[in-house]
N, C-alpha and C positions, 0 to 999 in steps of 0.2 A: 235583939231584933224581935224575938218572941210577944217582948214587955211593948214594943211600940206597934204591934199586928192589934193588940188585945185594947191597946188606949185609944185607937182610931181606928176601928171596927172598917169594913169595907159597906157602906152603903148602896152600892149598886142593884141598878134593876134586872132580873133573875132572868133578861131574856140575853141568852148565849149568842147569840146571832148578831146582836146591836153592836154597833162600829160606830165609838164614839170621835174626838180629834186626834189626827193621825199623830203617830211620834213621826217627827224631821226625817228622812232616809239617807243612804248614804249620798253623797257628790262628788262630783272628781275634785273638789276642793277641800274635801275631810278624805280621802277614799284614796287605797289606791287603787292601781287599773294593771291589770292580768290578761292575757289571753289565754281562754282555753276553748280550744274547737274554737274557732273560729269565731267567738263571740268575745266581748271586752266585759270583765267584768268588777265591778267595784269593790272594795277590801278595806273593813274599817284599820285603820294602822295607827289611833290614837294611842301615848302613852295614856295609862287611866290608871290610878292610885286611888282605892276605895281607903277610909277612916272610917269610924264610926258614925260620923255627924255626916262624912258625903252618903254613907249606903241611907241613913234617915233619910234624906233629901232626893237620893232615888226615889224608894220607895214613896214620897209624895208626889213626886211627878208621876208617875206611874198612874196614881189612883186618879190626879189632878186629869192624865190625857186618855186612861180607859184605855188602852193598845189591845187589838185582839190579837190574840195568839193562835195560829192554827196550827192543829197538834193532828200528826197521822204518827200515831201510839198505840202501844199493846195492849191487850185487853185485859190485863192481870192488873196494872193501876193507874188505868183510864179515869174512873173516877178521884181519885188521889190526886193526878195529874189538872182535872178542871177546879179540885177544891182549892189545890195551892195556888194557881193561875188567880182565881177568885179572891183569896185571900191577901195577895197583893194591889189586890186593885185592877185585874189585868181581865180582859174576857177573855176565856176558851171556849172554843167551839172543834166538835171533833169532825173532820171530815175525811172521808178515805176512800170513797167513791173515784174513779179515775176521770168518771164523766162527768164531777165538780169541783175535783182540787184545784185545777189551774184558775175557777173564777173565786174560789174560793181565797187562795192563797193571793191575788191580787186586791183583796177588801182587807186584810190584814197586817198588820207592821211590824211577824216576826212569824217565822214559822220553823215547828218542833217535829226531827222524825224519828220515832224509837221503834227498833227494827225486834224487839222483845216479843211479839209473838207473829214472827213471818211468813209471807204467804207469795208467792210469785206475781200476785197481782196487788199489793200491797209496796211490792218496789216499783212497779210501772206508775203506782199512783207517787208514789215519793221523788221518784225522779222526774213524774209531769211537773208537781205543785215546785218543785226544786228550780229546775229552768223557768216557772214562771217567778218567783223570786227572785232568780236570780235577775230578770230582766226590768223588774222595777226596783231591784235594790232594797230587797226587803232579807235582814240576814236570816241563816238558817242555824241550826243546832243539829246534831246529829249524835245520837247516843247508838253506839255500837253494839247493843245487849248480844252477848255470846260471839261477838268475830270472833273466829278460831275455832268454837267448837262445832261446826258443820262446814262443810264445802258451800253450801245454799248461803251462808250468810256471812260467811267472809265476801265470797264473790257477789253479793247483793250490795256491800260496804262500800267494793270498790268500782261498781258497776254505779252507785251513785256520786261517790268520789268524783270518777271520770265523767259524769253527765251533767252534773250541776258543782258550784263552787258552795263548800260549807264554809261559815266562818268560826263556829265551836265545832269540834269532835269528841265527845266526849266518852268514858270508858274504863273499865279497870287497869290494870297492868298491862294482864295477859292482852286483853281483846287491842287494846291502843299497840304493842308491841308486835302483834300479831301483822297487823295493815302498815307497821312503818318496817316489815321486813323480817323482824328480828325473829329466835325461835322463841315459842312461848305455847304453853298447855292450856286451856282452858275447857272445864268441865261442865257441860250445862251450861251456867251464868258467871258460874267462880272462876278466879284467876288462880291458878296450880300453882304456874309456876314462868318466872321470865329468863334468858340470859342476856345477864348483863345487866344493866343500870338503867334502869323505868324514866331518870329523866333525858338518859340518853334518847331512849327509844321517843319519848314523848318530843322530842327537840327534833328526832326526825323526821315524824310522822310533820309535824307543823311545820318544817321547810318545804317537805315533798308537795304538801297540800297549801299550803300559803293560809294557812289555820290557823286558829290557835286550838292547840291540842292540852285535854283534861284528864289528867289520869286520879281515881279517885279510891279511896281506899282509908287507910290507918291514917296513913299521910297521902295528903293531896297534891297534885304536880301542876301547874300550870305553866305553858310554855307557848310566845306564840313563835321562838324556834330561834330568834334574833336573840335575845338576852337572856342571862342568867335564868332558869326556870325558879320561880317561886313554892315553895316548898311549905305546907302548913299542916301539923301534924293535929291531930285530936286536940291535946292536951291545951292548942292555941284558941280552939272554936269557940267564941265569945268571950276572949279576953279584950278588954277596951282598947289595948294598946297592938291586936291583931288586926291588919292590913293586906290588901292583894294589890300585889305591883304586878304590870307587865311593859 
């Protein structure tokens, strides 16, 4: 993936803000439909089998349709965060204002929230721009940095949980075990320690939330809670014949 970033360099123009052709959104005809609070909401439910030559072929469309990404992220690798976004082909723009994510979050065709350096007004903004995504059908992501290790940011995890629908949740052991119930330590950012079985926990966090839940580590769990979790350890990471089923 590295070798095909470096052989088709990202030519775009350096202004974050520009909202090129949209990516397709979800439909109740790809999507499925949930109630929560009283709103209907959409859920991708595609099987999707990456190979080699399909992830190439993402990655061209990507660059091909420009998708801006709006990212309300920490400020520890915010910048990290718009170079990758960039590097794929993708705009980021950071916006975390409360009194612009919601117009923000509807100019955009995915939106990222990593809860990695929290603030109480930083979940207000996450769960405005979240319900407005959720209302045009633009998916979200949701990196749980440290569930578990404060009271503020578990209860900030499930406070956006319950206010808007995520469709990744993503997380280590500890912090994903943490929000699907189970006991688990988490220090800082580090995962200690889980009980029980991480694709357990990750199988239930993604039924509870209608998600698909990412636990990420040595080995990596993917689940979106319906089938077998997909399992890929280090020693798989860029072998040609490595694959993500869900």
């Amino acid at each position: 993936m590295a070798e095909a970033l470096q052989e088709k360099p990202c030519n775009r123009q350096d202004s974050w803000g520009q909202v090129s052709k949209a990516i397709p959104r979800g439909t109740p005809e790809t999507s499925a439909e949930y109630q929560r609070e009283g709103r209907t909401i959409h859920t991708h439910n595609e099987s999707v089998r990456l190979s080699m030559g399909s992830r190439a072929n993402l990655i061209e469309q990507i660059r091909a349709q420009a998708p801006l990404v709006h990212h309300i992220t920490n400020w520890v690798t915010i910048y990290a965060c718009a170079a990758v976004t960039r590097a794929f082909g993708a705009l980021p723009v950071m916006a975390h204002a409360e009194d612009e994510v919601g117009e923000m979050a509807s100019h955009a065709q995915s939106l990222v929230l990593n809860i990695g350096t929290l603030t109480p007004e930083l979940v207000e903004s996450m769960i405005a721009a979240g319900r407005k995504a959720n209302s045009l059908g633009i998916p979200i992501v949701l990196d749980v940095v440290g569930a578990g290790a404060t009271r503020l940011r578990t209860d900030a995890c499930r406070r956006i949980l319950d206010s808007a629908h995520v469709d990744i949740i993503k997380g280590n052991a500890g912090e994903i075990g943490t929000l699907a119930g189970v006991a688990a330590e988490v220090r800082g950012v580090e995962s200690i320690s889980l009980a029980g079985d991480p694709a357990e926990a990750a199988t239930r966090l993604a039924l509870d939330t209608a998600s698909v839940a990412v636990i990420t580590g040595r080995d990596d769990i993917i689940t979106d809670g319906r089938k077998q979790p997909t399992t890929r350890s280090l020693q798989t990471v860029g072998s040609s014949s490595s694959s993500i089923e869900m």
